[in-house]
KOLRONU-979850 format. One line per 2 residues: number of its first residue (from 1); their letters; for each residue z, y, x of C-alpha. Coordinates in steps of 0.02 Angstrom, whole numbers. Example, Ala and Ser with C-alpha at 12.3 -4.5 7.8 and 13.67 -1.06 7.14 Angstrom:
// residues 2
1	as	390/-225/615; 357/-53/684
// end
This chain:
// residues 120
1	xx	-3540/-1937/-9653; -3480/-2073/-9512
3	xx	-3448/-2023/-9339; -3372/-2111/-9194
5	xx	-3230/-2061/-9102; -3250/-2121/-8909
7	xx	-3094/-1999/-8863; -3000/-2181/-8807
9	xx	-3167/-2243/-8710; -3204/-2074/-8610
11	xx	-3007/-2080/-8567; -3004/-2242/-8529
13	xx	-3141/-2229/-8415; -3078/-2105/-8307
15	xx	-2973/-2233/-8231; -3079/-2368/-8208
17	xx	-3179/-2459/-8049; -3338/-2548/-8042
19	xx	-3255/-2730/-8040; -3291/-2876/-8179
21	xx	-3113/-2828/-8252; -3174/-2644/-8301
23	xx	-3315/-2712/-8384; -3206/-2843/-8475
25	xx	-3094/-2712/-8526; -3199/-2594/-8578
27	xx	-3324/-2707/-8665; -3146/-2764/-8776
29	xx	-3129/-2570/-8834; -3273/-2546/-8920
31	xx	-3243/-2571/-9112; -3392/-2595/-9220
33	xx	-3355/-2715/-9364; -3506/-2629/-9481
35	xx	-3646/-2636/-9314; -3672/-2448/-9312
37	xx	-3656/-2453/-9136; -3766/-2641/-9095
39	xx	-3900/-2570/-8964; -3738/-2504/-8873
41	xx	-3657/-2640/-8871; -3756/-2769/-8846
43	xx	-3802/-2682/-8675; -3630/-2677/-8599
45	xx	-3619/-2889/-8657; -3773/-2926/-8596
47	xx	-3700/-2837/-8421; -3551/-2970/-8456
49	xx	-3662/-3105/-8479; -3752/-3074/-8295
51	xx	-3566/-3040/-8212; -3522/-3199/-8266
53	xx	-3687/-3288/-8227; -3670/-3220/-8033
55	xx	-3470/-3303/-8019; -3418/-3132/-7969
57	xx	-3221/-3118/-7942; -3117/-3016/-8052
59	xx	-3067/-2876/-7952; -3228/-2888/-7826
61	xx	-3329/-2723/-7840; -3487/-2761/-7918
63	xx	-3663/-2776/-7855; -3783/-2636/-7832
65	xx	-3906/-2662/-7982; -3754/-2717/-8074
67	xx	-3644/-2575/-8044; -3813/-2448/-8075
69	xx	-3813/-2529/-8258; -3614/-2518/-8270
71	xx	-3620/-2328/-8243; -3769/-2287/-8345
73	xx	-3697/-2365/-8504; -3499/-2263/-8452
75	xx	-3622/-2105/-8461; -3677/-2139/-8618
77	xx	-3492/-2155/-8701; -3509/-1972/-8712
79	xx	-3664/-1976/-8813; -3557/-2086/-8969
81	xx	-3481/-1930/-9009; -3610/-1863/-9067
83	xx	-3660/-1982/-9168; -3682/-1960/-9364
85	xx	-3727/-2055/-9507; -3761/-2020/-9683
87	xx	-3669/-2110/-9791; -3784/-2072/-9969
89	xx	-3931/-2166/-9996; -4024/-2057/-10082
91	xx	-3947/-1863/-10009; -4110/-1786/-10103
93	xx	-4167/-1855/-10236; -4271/-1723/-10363
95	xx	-4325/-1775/-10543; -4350/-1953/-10609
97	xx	-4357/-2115/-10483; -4480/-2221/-10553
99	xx	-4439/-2363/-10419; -4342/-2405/-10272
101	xx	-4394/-2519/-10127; -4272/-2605/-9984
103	xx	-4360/-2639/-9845; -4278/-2734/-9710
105	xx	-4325/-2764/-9525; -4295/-2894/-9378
107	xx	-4318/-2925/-9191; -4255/-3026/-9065
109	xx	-4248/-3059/-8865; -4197/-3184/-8755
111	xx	-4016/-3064/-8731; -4010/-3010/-8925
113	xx	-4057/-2988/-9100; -4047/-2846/-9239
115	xx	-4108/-2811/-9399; -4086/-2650/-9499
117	xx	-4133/-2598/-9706; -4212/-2454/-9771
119	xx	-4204/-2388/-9965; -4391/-2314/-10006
// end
């Protein structure tokens, strides 16, 4: 079983503001080479992506609908902890397989895409 450690993120965060830098810096700590974590972060670069868009200085605090998104996703660093995933494909398997299907899914949006694949 995977899980995530966030121990760096939640300590990091206790010393940040609500300025373009924090964002930057946080955004940079986040390691996810396999995509466990994609919905997560795509959030926090799509928050980069609208920082930049608005030309806001580096150390300026941020705007109000800005800095509302900024604090929601800093709550949720706590929730990566708990975060598990199986690493077996197939944890239960009972008797004979006479098959097995992969079944893989897509989506996009203007700020992102995923996809994700399922053993049956």
């Amino acid at each position: 079983m995977l899980r995530v450690d966030a121990t760096s993120l939640l300590e990091s965060f206790k010393f940040l503001e609500n300025t373009k830098r924090s964002v930057l810096s946080m955004a940079a700590k986040v390691f996810d080479p396999v995509g466990f974590l994609s919905p997560f972060v795509a959030r926090i670069k799509s928050l980069m992506q609208e920082i930049w868009e608005r030309g806001l200085d580096w150390d300026s605090k941020l705007p109000e609908d800005l800095e509302s998104k900024w604090k929601k996703w800093c709550v949720e660093i706590q929730v990566l902890g708990e975060m598990k995933i199986e690493r077996c494909y197939f944890s239960t398997v009972v008797g004979k397989i006479d098959s097995v299907e992969v079944h893989i899914f897509s989506g996009a949006s203007i700020v992102a895409y995923g996809a994700v694949t399922y053993f049956r």
